[in-house]
C-alpha positions in Angstrom: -7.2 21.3 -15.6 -8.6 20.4 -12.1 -10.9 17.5 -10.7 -12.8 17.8 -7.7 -12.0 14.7 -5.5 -14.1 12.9 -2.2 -12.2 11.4 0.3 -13.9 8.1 1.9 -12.8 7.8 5.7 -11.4 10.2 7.8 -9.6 7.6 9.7 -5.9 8.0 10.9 -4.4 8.1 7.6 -6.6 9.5 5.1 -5.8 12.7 6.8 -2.6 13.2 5.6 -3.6 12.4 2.0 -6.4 15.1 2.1 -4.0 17.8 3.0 -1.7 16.9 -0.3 -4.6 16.3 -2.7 -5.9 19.6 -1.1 -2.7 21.1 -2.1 -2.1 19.7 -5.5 -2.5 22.4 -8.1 -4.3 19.2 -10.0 -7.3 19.1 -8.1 -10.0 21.7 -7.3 -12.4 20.8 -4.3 -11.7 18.0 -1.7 -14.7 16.9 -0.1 -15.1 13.9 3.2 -17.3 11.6 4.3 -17.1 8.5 7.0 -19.9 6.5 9.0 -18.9 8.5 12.0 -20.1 12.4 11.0 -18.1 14.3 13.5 -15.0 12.1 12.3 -15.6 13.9 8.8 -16.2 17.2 10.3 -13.0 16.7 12.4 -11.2 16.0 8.9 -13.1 18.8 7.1 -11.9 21.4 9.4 -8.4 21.0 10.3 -7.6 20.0 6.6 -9.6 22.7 5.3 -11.8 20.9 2.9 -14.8 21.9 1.1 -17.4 20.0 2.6 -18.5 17.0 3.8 -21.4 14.3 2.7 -23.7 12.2 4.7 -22.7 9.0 2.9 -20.7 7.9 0.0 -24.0 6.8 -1.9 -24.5 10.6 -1.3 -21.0 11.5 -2.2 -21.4 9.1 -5.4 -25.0 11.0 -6.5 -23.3 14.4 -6.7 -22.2 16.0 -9.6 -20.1 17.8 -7.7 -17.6 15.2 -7.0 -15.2 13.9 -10.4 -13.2 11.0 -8.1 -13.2 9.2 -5.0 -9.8 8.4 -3.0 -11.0 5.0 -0.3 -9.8 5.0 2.9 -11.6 2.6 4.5 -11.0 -0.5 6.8 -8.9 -3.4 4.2 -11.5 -5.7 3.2 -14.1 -3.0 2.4 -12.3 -1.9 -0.7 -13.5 -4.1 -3.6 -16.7 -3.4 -3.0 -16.4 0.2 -2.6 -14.2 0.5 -5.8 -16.7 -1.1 -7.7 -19.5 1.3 -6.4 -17.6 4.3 -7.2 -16.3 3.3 -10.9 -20.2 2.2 -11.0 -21.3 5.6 -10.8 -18.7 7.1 -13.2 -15.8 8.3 -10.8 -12.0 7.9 -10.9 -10.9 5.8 -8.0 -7.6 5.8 -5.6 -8.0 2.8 -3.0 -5.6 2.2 -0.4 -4.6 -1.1 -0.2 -5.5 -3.9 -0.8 -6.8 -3.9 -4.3 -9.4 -6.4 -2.7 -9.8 -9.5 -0.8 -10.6 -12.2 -3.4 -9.7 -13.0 -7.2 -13.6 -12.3 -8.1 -13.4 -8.8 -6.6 -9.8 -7.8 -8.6 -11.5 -9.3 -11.9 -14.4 -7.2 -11.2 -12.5 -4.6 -10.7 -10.3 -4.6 -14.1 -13.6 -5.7 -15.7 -14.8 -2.3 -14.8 -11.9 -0.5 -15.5 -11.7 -1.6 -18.9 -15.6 -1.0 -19.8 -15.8 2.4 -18.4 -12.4 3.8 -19.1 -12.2 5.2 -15.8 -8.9 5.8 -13.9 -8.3 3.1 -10.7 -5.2 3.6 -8.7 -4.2 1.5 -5.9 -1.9 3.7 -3.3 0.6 1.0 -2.8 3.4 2.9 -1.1 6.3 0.4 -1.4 6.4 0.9 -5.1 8.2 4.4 -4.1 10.0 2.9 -1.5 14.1 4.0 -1.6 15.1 0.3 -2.0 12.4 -0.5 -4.5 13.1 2.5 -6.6 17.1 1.7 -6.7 16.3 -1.5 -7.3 14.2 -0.5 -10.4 16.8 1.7 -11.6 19.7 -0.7 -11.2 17.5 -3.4 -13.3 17.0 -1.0 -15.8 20.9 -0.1 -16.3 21.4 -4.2 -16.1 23.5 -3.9 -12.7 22.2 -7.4 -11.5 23.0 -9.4 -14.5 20.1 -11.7 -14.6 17.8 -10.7 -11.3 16.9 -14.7 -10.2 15.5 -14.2 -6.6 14.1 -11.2 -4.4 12.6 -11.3 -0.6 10.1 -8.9 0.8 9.4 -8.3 4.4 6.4 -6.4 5.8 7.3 -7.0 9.9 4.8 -4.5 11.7 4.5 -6.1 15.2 0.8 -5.6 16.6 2.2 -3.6 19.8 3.8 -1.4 17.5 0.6 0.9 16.9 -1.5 -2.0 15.1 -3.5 -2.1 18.5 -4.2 1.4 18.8 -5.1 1.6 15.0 -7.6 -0.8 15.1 -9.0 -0.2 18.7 -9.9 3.1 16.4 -11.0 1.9 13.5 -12.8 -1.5 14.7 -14.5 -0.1 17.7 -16.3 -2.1 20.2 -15.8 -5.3 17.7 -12.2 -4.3 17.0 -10.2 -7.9 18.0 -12.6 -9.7 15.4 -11.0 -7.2 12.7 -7.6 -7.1 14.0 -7.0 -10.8 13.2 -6.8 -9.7 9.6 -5.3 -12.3 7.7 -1.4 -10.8 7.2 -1.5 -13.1 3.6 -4.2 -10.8 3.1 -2.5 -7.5 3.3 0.7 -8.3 0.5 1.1 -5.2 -0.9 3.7 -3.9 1.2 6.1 -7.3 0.6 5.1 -7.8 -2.7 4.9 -4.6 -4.3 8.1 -3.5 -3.4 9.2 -6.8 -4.7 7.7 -6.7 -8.3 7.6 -2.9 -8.5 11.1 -3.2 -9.1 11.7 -6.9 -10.7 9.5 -6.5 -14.0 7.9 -9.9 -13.7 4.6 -11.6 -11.7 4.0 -14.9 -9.7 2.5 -18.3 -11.0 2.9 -20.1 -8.1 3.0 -20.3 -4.6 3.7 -22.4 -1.1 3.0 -20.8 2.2 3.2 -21.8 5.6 1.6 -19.5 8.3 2.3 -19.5 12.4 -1.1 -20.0 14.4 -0.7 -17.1 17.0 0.1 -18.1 20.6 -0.8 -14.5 22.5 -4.0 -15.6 24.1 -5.2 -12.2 24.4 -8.3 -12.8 21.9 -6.6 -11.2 18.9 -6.1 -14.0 15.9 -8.4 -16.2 18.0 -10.7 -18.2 15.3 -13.8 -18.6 17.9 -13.4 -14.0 17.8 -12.2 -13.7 14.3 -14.4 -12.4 11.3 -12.1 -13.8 9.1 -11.8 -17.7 10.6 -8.1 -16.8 11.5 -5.5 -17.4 13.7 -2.1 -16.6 11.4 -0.1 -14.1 13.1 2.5 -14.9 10.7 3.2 -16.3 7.6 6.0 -16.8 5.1 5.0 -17.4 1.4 7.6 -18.4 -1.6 6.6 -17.5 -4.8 7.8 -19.1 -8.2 7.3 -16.0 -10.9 7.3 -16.4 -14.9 10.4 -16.4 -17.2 12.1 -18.4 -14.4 13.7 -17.7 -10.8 11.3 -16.7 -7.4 10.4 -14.4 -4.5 10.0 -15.1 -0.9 7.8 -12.9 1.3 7.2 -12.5 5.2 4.2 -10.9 6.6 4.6 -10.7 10.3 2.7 -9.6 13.3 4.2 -10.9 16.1 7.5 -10.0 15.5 11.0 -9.1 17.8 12.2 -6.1 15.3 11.6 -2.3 15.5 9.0 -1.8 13.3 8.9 2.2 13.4 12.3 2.1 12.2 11.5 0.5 8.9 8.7 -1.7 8.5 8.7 -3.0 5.0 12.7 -3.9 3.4 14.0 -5.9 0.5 16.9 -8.2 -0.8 17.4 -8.5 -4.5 19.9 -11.3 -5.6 21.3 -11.4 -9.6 24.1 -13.0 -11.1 26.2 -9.8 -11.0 25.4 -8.4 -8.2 23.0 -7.8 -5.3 21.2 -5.8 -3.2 20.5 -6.0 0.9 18.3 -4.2 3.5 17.6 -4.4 7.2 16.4 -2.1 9.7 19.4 0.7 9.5 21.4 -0.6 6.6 21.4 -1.1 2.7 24.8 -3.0 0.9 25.3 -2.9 -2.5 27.6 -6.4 -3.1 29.0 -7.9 -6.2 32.0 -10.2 -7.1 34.4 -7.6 -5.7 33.0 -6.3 -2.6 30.4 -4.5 -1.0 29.3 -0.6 -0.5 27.1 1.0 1.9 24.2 2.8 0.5 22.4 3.3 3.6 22.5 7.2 2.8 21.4 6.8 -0.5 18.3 5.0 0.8 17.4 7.4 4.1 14.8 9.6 3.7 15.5 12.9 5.4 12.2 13.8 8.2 10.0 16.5 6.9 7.5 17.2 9.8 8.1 16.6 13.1 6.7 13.5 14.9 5.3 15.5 17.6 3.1 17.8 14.9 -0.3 18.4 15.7 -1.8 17.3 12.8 -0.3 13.8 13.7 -1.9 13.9 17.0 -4.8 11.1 16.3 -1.8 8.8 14.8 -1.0 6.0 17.4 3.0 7.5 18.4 4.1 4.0 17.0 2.6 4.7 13.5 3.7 8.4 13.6 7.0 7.4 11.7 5.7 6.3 8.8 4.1 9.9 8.1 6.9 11.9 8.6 9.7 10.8 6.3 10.4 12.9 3.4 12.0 12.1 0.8 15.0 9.7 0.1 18.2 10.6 -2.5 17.5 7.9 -4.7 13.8 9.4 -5.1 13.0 12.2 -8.1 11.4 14.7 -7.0 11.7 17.1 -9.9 8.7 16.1 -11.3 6.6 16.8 -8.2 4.4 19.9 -7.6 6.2 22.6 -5.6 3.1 22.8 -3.0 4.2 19.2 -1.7 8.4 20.6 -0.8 7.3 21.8 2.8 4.5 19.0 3.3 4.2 15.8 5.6 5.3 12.9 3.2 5.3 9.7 4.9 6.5 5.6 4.3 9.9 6.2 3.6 8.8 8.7 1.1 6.3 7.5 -1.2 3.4 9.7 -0.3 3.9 12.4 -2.4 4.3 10.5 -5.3 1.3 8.7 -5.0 -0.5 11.6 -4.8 0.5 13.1 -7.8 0.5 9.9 -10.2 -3.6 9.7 -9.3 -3.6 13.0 -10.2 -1.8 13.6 -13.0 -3.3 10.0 -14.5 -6.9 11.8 -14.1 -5.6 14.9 -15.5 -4.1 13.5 -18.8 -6.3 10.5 -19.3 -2.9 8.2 -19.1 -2.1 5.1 -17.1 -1.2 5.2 -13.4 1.6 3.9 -12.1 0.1 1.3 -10.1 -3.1 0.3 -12.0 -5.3 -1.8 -12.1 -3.3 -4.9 -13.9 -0.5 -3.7 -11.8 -2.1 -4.0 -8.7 -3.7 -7.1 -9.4 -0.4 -8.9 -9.5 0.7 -6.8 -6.3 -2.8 -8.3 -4.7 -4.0 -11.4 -5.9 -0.5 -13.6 -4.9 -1.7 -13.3 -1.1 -4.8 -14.0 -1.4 -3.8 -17.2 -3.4 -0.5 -17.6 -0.7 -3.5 -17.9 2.2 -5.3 -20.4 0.8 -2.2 -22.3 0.5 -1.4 -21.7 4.2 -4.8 -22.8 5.2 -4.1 -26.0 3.0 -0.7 -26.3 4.7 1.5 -25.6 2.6 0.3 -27.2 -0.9 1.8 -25.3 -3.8 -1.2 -23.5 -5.8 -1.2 -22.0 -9.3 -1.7 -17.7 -9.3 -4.0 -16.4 -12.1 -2.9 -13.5 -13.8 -4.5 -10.8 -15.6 -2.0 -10.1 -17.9 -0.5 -6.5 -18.4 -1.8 -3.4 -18.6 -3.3 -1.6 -22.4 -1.2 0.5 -23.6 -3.4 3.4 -23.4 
């Protein structure tokens, strides 16, 4: 069983995600649109898709097209989601899920009414750290798990400038002061894809930005904003918390590793910086660095990687870590780019294989609502400086 599949932006990273769905024995034709035409005809022809379309209202209309995978600049996804279950097509979105609560009810709203697959491509779910973590709560390694930290510290001269020079055009420093509150998913997913909980509550402080180069400058910014920074601690149900740092001005090398995690139990814990991961309990500690490295699959110098700023290019190439399974993958995806520490080609094939056999995706739509919706509620504390605010929740996925 196939489904035919439309890719929404040909930006810099929807590229490598159209050459694995292109390759997944799952899925049939791969088709491209964007707002710039020769960007999709770019995409079409070095990834060997079927076609492009004019628009997605276009791409939506056609019979030909089963699903839509979103690509498209951060804050653009609710909406977009919404169009495409709207018109009766499976949806992967990269993240975020959305930008407010209304938009991530909405969404789950239309989940539930049409039946519909929705996916949200958050990669830190299959990051090494997250998935030993998940495995090591699952065996009971940590005792009782009673505090976690996530860090997503991608510095803007890291490749951020580039990326959204590219994506924002002439208008690009209004977009590029993107609220970092605003973009959890890679802090808090890799946080609660492991820990089997969700927040209720939050503090956050955030760091007015001090560049003066007219990036996170309120008088430029689309989104009223001048974080740079911001540190959010998060209270989460059946007791014990989470703290999460979403920088952009940061002294750390973000192309090493950009998102890592600490996991703290009464047993034992877990710890991860920018070239090292310890396992520690009551009688000492043990390096699983190795355990945790993904080994590089394409080189970082690879044409297809070419429109990638050279900053971002790590995050495309890593393959696949020790910890990670990959017995269950398709054998078109062994000699293929992976990329963030691994997690691409898992992604790929849990849209696919959820479309395919009408189950439940990994990170759904319940699921992604509680890797969302806690920045989104962590910003408005920020903005409110600091004041501790309750976080909705939409309670867990159906069964089926």
């Amino acid at each position: 069983m196939t489904f035919s599949l439309g890719i929404v932006g040909a930006g810099q990273f929807s590229g490598q995600f159209a050459r694995l769905f292109r390759a997944h024995p799952g899925v049939g034709e791969v088709y491209v649109t964007d707002l710039l035409p020769e960007r999709a005809e770019q995409q079409a022809s070095t990834e060997g898709l079927s076609g492009t379309f004019p628009s997605y209202e276009a791409m939506l209309g056609s019979p030909a097209v089963d699903a839509v995978a979103i690509f498209t600049q951060r804050w653009t996804h609710g909406p977009l989601v919404l169009q495409g279950l709207g018109a009766g097509k499976h949806v992967y979105s990269a993240v975020p899920m959305a930008v407010t609560a209304e938009e991530i009810g909405a969404i789950i709203d239309a989940v539930r009414a049409t039946g519909l697959t929705y996916m949200m491509g958050e990669t830190s779910h299959y990051n090494p750290a997250t998935v030993h973590a998940r495995n090591q709560i699952a065996e009971g390694a940590f005792g009782r798990l009673f505090y976690a930290e996530g860090d997503y510290v991608h510095d803007m001269d890291l490749g951020f400038y580039e990326a959204y020079r590219y994506s924002g055009g002439e208008n690009w420093k209004a977009t590029a002061s993107y609220p970092p509150l605003l973009y959890p998913t890679h802090s808090v997913g890799g946080v609660l894809g492991a820990w089997q909980t969700h927040a209720v509550s939050v503090s956050a402080i955030g760091v007015r930005d001090e560049r003066g180069d007219g990036v996170f400058d309120k008088e430029v910014s689309q989104f009223d904003n001048d974080y740079s920074n911001a540190s959010a601690l998060f209270e989460v149900a059946g007791g014990g918390s989470f703290r999460t740092n979403e920088f952009r001005r940061v002294g750390y090398p973000s192309q090493i590793r950009e998102s890592r995690f600490r996991f703290f139990g009464t047993d034992a814990s877990m710890e991860q910086l920018a070239t090292v991961a310890l396992w520690q309990d009551k009688k000492g500690v043990t390096d699983i660095s190795e355990l945790l490295e993904p080994k590089p699959t394409t080189a970082p110098d690879d044409p297809s990687l070419q429109h990638i700023a050279p900053d971002l290019r790590a995050a495309f190439t890593s393959g696949s870590a020790p910890v990670h399974d990959r017995s269950r993958l398709p054998r078109e995806f062994d000699e293929l780019h992976n990329g963030h520490e691994g997690s691409h080609h898992f992604l790929v094939d849990d849209f696919v294989t959820a479309v395919n056999t009408r189950t439940l995706p990994s990170v759904n739509a319940w699921v992604a609502a509680r890797y969302t919706l806690p920045g989104i509620v962590a910003h408005d504390s920020a903005r409110q400086g600091g004041v501790r605010l309750t976080i909705a929740d939409f309670g867990d996925a159906p069964e089926a």
